[in-house]
N, C-alpha and C positions, 0 to 999 in steps of 0.2 A: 504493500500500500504506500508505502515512504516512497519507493523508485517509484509508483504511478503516479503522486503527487508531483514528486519531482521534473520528472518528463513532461506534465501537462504544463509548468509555471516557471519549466528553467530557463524559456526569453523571456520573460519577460523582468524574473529577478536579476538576470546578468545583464541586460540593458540596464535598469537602476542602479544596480552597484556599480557598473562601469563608468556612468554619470557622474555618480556620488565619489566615484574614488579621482576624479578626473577632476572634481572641481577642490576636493580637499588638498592635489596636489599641487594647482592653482593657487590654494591660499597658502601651501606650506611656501612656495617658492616667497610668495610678497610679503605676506604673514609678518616674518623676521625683518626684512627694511622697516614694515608699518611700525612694531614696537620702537626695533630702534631710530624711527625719528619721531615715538612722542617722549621716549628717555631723553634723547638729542634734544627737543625744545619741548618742554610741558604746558607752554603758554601759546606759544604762537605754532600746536601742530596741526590742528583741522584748519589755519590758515593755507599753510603748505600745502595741503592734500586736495583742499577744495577743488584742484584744478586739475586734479592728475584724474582719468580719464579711466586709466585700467584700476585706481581704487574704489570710484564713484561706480564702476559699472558690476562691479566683483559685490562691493556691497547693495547695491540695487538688486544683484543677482540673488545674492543670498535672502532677502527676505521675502523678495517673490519665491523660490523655491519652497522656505518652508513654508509661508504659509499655504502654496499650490499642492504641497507634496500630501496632506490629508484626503483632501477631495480628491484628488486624482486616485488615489490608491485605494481607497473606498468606494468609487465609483469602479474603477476600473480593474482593479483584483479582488475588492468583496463581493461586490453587487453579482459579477456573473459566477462565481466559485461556484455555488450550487445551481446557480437558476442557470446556468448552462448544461448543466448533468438533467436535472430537470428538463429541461425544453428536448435534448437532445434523446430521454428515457436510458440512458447509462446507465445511472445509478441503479436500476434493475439487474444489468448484470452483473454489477459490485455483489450488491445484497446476496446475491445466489450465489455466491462462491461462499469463501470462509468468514466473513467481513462480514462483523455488525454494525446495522447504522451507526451506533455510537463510536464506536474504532475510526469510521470511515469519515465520519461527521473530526473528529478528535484530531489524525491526522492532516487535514487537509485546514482545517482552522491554526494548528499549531506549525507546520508548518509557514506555512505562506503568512500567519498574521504577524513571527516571529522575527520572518525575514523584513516584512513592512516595517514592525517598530525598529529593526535595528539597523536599518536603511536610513529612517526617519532620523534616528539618535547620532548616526554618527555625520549628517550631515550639519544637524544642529552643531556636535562639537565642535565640528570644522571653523561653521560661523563663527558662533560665540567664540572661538579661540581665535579666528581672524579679527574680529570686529570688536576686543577686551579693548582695543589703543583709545577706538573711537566713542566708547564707551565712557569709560574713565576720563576723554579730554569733556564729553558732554557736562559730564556727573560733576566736573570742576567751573563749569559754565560757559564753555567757547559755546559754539556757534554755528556754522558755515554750509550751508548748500542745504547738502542732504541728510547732514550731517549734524541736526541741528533736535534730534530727537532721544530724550533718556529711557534705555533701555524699560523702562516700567510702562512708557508711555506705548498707547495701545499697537502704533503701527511697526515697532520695534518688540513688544514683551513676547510675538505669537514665533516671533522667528528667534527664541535664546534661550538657553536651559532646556530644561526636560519636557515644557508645557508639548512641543512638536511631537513628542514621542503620545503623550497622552490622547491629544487628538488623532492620532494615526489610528491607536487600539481603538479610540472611538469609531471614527468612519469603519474602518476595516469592518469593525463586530455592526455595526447599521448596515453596511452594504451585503454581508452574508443572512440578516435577518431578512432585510427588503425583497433579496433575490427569493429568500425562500417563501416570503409570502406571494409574491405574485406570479412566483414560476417562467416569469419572463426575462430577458439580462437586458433589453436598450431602456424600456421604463423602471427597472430596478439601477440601472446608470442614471438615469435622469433624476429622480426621486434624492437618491442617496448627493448625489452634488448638488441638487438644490436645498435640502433638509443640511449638510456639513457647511457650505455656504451660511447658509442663515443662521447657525448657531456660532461661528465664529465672528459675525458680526456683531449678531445679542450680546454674546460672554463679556464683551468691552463696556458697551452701552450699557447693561444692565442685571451682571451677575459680579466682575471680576473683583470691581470696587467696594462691594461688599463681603467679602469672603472673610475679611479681616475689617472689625470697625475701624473707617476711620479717622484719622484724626480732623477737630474740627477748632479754629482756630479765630478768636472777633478777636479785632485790630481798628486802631483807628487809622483814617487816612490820614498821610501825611507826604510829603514832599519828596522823603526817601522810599518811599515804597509803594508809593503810585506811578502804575503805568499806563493808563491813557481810559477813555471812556469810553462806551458803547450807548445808541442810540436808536432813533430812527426817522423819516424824514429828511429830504435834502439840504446839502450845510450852508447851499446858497442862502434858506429862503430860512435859516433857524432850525435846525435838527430838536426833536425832542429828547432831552436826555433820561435815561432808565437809570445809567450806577455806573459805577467805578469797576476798575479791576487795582489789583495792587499787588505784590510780590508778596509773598509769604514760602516760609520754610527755605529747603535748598532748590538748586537748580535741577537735582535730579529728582524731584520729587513731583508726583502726578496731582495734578490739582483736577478736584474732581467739578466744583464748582467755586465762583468767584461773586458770591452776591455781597452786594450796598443793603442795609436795613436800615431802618428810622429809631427813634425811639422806641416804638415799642415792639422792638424785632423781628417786623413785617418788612419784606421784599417791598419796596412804594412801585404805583404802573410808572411814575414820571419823579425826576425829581424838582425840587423845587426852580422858578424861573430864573431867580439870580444865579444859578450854578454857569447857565450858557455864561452868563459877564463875565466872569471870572477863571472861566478855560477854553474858551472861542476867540481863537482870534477876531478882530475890530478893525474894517475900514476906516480909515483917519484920510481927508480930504488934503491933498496937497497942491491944487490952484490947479488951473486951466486946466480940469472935470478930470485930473487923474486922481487917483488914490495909490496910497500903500498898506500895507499887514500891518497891524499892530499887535504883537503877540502879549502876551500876559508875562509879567516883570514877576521874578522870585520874591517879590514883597508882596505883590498883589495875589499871589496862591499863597503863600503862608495866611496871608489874611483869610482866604476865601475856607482854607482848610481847619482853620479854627473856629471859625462859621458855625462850619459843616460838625466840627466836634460840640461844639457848643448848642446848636440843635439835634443831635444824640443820632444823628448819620453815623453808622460805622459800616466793617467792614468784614463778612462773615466767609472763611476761605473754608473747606472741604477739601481733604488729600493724604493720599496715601506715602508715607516717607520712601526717601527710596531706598534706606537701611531692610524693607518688608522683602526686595524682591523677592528674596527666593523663599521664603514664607509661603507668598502668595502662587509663586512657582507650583512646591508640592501642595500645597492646597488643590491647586485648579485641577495639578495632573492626575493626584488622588481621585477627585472628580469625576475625573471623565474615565480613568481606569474600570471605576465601579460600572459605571454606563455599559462600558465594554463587556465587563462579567457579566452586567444582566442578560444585555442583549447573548452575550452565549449560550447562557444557560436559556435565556426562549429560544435559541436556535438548536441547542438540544430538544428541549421539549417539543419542538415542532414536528422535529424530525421522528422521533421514537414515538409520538401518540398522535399525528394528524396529520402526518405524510403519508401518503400511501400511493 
């Protein structure tokens, strides 16, 4: 049963490990320059890099990869594993030889899902071992291009550590469940990449940041840790203003939200009218019908910002430090592991009392 497994999925594992080992070899080559030019300058090295063409593309590469390598590998090695045996009435002549469903169910999950996660796992190492220079320069607060995202933060956390391995077990065990319920493999492909799709989207928006409460942080506004306002309406004609944002915590740390509250610790729809005077810039008339900007003078926000503290405006931040990453890491991967196990054990149960 192991060598029938084998023979039925050895193109398609030695295409991905050939990928996988081809790009890891890629990052081992540049890998060693990348460190040492953020040892070489700690301050100015995502300046350097910004521009270099084979870094921005290697790491472009890597986070499309893992975040693509789930879905792919659950639509495309779970979804049809059974529901091609199925469609094709194979597994009829499995069962009639020595081979019980559950052997045969056993083998072909542990193989193939084992080789997915560990496909998954060492491409994520690859990453996160190339991508620690740009990480670290982030986590200290550079800056630059693409380069301008900490690891915790959503478009970066799905592609480092372990979380890529966890979703792989996911998909993989949804795409062998799907195929076996519908007995078909192009709509058990479609299903399983739109359902692992849409759950890697959710988990950001509305599970990850809760895994762990937390931290929540009122601050008053003030001149050092305000960073600019948000509105709405055009600034020609007077924008309405809503609230503040302002720096809170470190640079690598995920802010989950950045609300303005009043006194009585209610979100306000608008804020008050003097706030435009006091952070809009001002046409100031200069003869023969031109104008120029008159921006607001560091006296006149110190004023406006005592105001704002003295009418009991502050400033409510939500975020997760980035000391939690890998907390939140084996948290999530935990997760979806379990997912995994359910969905197996319905994929036994399917098999042994409702396939036939």
């Amino acid at each position: 049963m192991i060598w029938l497994t084998w023979r039925q999925f050895r193109l398609q594992v030695l295409v991905i490990f050939a990928a996988v080992v081809t790009i890891a070899i890629a990052m081992a080559v540049t890998g060693s320059e990348l460190l040492h030019a953020y040892h070489a300058d700690t301050v100015g090295f995502l300046g350097q890099i910004v521009n270099d063409r084979v870094d921005k593309t290697l790491y472009l590469l890597g986070l499309a990869l893992l975040y693509a390598a789930p879905s792919v590998i659950g639509a495309f090695w779970g979804a049809p594993l059974i529901a091609r045996e199925l469609e094709a009435g194979t597994h009829r002549l499995v069962w009639n030889q020595s081979i019980t469903r559950s052997r045969w169910l056993a083998v072909k999950l542990a193989l193939t899902g084992v080789a997915a996660m560990a496909a998954t796992g060492l491409l994520s190492l690859a990453v996160s071992w190339w991508s620690s220079p740009i990480d670290q320069a982030v986590a200290r607060g550079q800056s630059a291009g693409p380069f301008s995202f900490p690891r915790l933060f959503p478009i970066v956390y799905g592609a480092r550590g372990v979380v890529p391995i966890g979703y792989t077990a996911f998909a993989f065990a949804l795409g062998v469940a799907v195929g076996l319920l519908l007995r078909r493999s192009v709509p058990a492909i479609a299903i399983t990449l739109a359902v692992v799709i849409a759950v890697q989207t959710a988990m950001p928006l509305a599970v990850r940041g809760h895994l762990i409460a937390p931290v929540r942080l009122t601050t008053a506004i003030t001149t050092s840790n305000f960073t600019g306002l948000h509105g709405s309406g055009p600034p020609d004609r007077g924008p309405t203003l809503q609230g503040f944002t302002v720096r809170a915590g470190k640079p690598g740390d995920w802010v989950l939200s950045n609300q303005t509250i009043n006194a009585q610790g209610v979100v306000p729809h608008t804020l008050p009218a003097w706030v435009a005077d006091c952070f809009l810039p001002k046409q100031a008339a200069i003869g023969q019908g031109a104008t120029r900007v008159k921006a607001p003078t560091p006296r006149l926000l110190d004023g406006c910002f005592t105001r704002l503290a003295d009418a009991g405006f502050r400033q409510r931040v939500t975020y997760q430090p980035a000391s939690r990453f890998w907390a939140l890491q084996w948290r999530e991967t935990a997760m979806f592991l379990t997912l995994a196990l359910l969905l197996t054990g319905f994929c036994f149960w399917r098999v042994r009392r409702d396939l036939t």
